[in-house]
C-alpha positions in Angstrom: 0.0 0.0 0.0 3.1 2.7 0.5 4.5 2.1 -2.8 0.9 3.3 -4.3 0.7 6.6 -1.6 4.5 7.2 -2.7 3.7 6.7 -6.4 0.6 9.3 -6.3 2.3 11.4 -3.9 5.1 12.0 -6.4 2.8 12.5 -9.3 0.7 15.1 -7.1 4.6 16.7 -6.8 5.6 16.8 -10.5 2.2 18.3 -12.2 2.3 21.3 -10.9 6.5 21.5 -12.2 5.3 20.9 -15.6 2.0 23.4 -15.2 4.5 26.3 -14.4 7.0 25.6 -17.2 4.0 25.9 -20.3 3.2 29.1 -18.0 6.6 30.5 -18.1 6.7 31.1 -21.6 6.1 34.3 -22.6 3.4 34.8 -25.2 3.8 36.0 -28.8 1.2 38.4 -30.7 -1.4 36.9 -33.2 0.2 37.1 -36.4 3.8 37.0 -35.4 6.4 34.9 -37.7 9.9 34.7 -38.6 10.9 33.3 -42.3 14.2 33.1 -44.2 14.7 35.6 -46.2 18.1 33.8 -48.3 18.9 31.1 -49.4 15.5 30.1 -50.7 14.2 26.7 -50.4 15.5 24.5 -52.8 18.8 26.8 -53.8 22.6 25.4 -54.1 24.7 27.2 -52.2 28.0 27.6 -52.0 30.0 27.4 -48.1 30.2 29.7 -46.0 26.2 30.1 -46.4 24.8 33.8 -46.1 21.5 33.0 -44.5 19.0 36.3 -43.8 16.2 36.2 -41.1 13.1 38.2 -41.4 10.6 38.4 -38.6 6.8 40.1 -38.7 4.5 41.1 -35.9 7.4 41.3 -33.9 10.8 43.3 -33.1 13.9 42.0 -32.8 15.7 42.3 -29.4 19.3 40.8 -27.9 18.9 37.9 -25.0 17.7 39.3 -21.9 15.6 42.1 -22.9 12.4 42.6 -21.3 11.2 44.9 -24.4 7.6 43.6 -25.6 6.6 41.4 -28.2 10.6 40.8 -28.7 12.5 38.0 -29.1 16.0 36.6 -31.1 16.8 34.4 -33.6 17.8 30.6 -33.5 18.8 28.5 -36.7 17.9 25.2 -36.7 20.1 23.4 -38.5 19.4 19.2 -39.9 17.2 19.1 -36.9 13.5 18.8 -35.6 11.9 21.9 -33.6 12.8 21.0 -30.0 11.0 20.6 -26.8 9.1 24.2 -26.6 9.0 24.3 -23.3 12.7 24.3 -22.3 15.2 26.8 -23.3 17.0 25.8 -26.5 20.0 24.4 -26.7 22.9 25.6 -28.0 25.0 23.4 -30.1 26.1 22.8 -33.7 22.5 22.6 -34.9 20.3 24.7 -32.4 22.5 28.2 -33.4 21.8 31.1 -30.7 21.6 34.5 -32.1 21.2 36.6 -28.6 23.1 39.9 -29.6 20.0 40.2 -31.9 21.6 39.7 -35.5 19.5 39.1 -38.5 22.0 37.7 -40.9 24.7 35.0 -40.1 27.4 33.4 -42.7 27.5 29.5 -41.7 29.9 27.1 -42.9 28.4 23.8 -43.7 29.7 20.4 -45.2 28.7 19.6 -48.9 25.1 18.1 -48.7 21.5 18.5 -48.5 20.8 20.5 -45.2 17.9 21.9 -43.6 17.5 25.3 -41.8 14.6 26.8 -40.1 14.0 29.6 -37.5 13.0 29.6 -34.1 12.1 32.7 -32.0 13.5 32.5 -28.3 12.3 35.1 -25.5 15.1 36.9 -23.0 15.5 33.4 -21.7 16.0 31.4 -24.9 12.2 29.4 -24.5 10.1 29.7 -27.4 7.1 32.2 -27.5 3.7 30.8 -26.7 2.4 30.0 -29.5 5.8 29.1 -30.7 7.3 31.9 -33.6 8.6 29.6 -36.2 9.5 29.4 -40.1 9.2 27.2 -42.5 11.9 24.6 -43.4 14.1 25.7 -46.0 16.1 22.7 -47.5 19.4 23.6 -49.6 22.0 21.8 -51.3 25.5 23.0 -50.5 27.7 22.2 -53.1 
């Protein structure tokens, strides 16, 4: 019977954790969205990559700015959207942008690769709903 009480107990204990991390988010306007400007989808590129971010119904701000309706840039690159409700990480695909830049040079391998955007708040989360472009898929020669 006191492995069911613990078991419940520590369910109880982790709902309202994952309650206040969807809460945490900060929201984004209705409307808002980020796209890539250049390359295009489907263009061969040549390395380093010159990749331009636009952004609509919102402004563009550096990490840890509390202006409204701001975020930063994030390039996803050969990789899935990830958890929204944790801060992105920042490695060789998940590329933070926090000094608020709109254009980054990228060197990448010969191959197919994907890119897409991802809006992060002061904190790196994603906006609630997320702000998010397309994926553009380009062949680096």
């Amino acid at each position: 019977m006191k492995p069911a009480i613990f078991a419940a107990a520590l369910v109880a204990l982790t709902l309202p954790v994952a309650a206040l991390a969807d809460s945490a988010r900060t929201p984004s306007p209705a409307g808002a969205k980020v796209f890539i400007i250049e390359p295009k989808d489907g263009a061969t590129v040549s390395s380093p990559v010159t990749i331009k971010f636009g952004i609509e119904g919102m402004e563009v701000a550096p990490a840890g700015s509390d202006t409204p309706h701001s975020g930063h840039h994030h390039l996803l690159i050969d990789a899935p959207v990830p958890d929204l409700r944790e801060a992105i990480p920042k490695d060789e695909h998940h590329v933070h942008y926090g000094k608020g830049q709109t254009e980054a040079s990228v060197e990448l391998k010969p191959g197919k690769h994907t890119l897409q955007l991802l809006l992060g708040d002061k904190n790196h989360i994603p906006h609630d709903p997320p702000v998010k472009s397309d994926v553009v898929t380009i062949t680096v020669e």
